[in-house]
N, C-alpha and C positions, 0 to 999 in steps of 0.2 A: 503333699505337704510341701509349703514354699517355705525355705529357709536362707537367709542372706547368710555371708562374709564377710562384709566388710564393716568399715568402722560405723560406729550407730550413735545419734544426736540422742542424748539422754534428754531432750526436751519434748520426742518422742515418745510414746510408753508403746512398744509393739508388742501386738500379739502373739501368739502360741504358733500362728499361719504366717508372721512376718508382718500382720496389718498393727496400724494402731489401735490403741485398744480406746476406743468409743465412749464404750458402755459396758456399764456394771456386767450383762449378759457376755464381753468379751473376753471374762475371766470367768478362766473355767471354774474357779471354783463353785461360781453363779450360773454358770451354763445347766443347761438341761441332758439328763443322762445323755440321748441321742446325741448335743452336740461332742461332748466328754468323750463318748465312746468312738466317732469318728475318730478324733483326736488321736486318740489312741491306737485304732486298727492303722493310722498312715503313717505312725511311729512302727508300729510292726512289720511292714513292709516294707519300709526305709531302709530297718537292720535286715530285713530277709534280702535285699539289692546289695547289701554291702557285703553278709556275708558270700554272696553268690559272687561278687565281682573280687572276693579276696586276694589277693599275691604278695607274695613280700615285698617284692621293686612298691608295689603300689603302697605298702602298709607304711615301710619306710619314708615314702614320701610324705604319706599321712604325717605321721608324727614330723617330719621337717616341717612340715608347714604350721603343727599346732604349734610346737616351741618357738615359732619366729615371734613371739608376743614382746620379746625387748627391743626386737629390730623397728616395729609400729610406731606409731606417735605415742609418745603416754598422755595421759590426762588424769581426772578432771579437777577441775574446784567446782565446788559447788554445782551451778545447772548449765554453765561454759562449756565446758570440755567436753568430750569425747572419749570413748573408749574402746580400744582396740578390740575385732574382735578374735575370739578365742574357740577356734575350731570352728565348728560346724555354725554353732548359733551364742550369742550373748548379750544378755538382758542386764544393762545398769544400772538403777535406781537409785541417784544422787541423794544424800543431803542438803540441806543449804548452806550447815555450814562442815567443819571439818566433822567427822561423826564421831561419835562416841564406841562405835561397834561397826564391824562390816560382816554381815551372814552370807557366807557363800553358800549355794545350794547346788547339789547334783542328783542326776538320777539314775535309775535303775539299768539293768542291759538295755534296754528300749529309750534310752536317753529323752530327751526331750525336755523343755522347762520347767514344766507345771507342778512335778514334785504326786504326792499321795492324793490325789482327789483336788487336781488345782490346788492345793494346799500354799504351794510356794508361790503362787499367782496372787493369792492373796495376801500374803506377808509383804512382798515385793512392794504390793500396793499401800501399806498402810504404814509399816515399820519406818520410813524415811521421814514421816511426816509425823512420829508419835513423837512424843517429850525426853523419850530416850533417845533420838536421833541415831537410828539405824541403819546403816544402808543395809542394798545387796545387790549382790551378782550372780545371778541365774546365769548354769551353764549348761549346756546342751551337748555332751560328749560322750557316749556310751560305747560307740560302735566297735571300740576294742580297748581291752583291762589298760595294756599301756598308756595307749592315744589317751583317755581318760585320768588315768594318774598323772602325766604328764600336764597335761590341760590345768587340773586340779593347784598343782605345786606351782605353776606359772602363775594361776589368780593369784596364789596367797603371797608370793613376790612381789605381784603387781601390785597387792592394795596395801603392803607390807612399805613398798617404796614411795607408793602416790600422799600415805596417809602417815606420816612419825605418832600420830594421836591414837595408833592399833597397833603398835609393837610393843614389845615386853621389853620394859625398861626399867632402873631402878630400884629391882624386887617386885615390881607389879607383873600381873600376869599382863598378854596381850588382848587385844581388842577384836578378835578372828573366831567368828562362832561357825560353826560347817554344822550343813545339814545334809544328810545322803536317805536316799529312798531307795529301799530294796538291794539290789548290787550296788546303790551306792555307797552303804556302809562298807564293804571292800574294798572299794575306793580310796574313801578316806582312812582306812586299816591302813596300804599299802602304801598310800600318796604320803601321808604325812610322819614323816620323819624324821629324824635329825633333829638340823636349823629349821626344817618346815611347821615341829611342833610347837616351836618357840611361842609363837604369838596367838597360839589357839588356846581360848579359854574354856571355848564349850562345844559338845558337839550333841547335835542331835540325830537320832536312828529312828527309820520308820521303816517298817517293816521287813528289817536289816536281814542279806543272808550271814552267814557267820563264817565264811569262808575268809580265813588269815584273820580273822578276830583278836587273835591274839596278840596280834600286833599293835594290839590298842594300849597293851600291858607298858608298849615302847612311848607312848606321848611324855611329855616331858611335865617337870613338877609344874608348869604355867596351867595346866588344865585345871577345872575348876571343876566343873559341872558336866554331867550328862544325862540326856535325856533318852531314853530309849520308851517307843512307843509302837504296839503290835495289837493288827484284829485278833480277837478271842479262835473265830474260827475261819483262819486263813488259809487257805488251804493249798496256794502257791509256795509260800514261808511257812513255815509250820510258829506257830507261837512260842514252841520251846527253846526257838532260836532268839527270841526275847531275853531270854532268865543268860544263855551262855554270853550273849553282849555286853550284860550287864556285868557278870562278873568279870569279863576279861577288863572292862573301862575298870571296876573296883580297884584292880592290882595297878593302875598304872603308878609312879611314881610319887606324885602328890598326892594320891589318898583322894581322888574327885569326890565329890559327892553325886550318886549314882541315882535316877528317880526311874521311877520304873511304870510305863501305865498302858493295864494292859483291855484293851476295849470289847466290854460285851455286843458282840453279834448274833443276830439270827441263825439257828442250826438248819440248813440246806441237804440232804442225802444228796439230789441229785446236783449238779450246776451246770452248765453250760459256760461256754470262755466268758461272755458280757459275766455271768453272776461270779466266778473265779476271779479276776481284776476286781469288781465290785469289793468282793472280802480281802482282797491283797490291799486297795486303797484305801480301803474304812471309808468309801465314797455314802453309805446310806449315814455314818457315822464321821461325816468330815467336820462338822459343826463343835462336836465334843471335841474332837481331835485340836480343830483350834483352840478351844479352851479349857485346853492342857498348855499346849507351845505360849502363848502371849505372856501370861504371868510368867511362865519358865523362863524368857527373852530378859524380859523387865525384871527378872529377880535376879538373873545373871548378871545384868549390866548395873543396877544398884551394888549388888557386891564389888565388880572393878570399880567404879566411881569411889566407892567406901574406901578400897584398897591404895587407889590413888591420893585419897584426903588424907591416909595416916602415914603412904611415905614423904608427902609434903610439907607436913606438920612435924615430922622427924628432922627432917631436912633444916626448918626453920629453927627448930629449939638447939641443931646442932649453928647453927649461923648463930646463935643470941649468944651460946656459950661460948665462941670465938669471940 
């Protein structure tokens, strides 16, 4: 698995292996099991090299290098700039113009881009160019809870700073949707805090563990929405870790609105790892799975756009009554 460092020309779309992406086949979501599953087995042996080469001297360095993300060039506007990259690997997918939304995406222990079944490969790809004008930043950071938290709270900084059109301003919520697959919902459990929750309106969980879950209870009243989403018979996650997601997002502050969907699979006695991944990714079930997330996306971002027209039109009738 080739993975770059450095800074990345958002006029490029690189693949999963560091190439451009071509052709429809080079999103995995469109890939065939075989390519998908490769995919996958050289993310597993990525974290099995990391953790074998583990130490603290080394871990510590780790994280110096993921937090150096203010010391970088910042960027971009529009399809210009550049954007620094952020640990191990990161995927920009521009607007054209300033966006309406920016979806961060993370993954599992096994980090890697591509989210639940290339899920996030294909969002990446279309979201920028839909009418909602969505960006995103796929990030590649797993190989330890901190490095990954870290990494995390750095994006939403970073597109916190580049972007004034995704921060919570005014009484509106912020323009920051996160998406975590598997250990990534821990992730976003842990990362986002504070000032970090400020600008997040939604978040979405696929096939979430529930480890510090609770922590969800801490998001701030800006949240709006959540989406939690789990195979019927997962058998990595257990699905009941679906229902506790849910309720820990219920309690947060604001009172989000909490959507819950949980996907019929095949019942398997025996599996093998290829068929265990298959039911953790909803990979026979990716198709449905997107058409859950889009309208979710698009009903998120009509609600802050709504949100934004009524403090503006507040704003105005206080200016008329001066």
């Amino acid at each position: 698995l080739s993975v770059g460092s450095g800074v990345m020309d958002p006029n490029d779309r690189p693949g999963a292996d560091g190439c451009v992406l071509h052709s429809r086949e080079d999103c995995l979501f469109y890939a065939s099991l075989e390519r998908w599953w490769e995919y996958r087995r050289a993310l597993i042996r990525r974290h099995s090299s990391w953790v074998q080469a583990r130490s603290g001297a080394d871990l510590e360095a780790k994280v110096l290098h993921t937090i150096a993300l203010k010391a970088l060039p910042a960027g971009p506007r529009g399809h210009g700039g550049r954007v620094p990259a952020l640990c191990i690997g990161t995927r920009w997918w521009p607007t054209k113009e300033d966006p309406a939304a920016v979806l961060i995406t993370c993954g599992g222990i096994y980090a890697g881009l591509d989210g639940p079944a290339g899920l996030f490969d294909r969002l990446a790809e279309e979201f920028p160019h839909s009418k909602e004008a969505v960006a995103v930043l796929q990030l590649d950071a797993g190989h330890e809870p901190m490095v990954a938290e870290a990494v995390l709270q750095e994006a939403i900084d970073w597109v916190c700073d580049q972007f004034p059109s995704v921060r919570a301003k005014n009484g509106t919520s912020g323009g920051v949707i996160l998406a975590g697959f598997s250990m990534g919902a821990t992730t976003i459990a842990r990362a986002v805090h504070a000032h970090y929750s400020d600008c997040v309106s939604g978040i979405m969980l696929f096939s979430g563990q529930t480890l510090d879950c609770d922590k969800l209870q801490t998001f701030s009243a800006g949240l709006r929405r959540v989406l939690v989403v789990h195979g019927m018979e997962d058998v990595v996650v257990s699905v009941v870790a679906a229902r506790h997601l849910s309720r820990s997002a219920a309690e947060a502050p604001g009172q989000p609105r909490v959507d819950i969907a949980i996907i019929p699979q095949k019942r398997l006695e025996d599996m093998d790892g290829l068929e265990r991944q298959m039911r953790h990714h909803c990979w026979e079930e990716r198709e449905e799975v997107y058409e859950v997330v889009v309208p979710w996306v698009h009903g998120l971002v009509a609600q802050l756009k709504c949100e934004q027209l009524r403090v503006l039109g507040g704003h105005s009738e206080m200016a008329a009554a001066v």
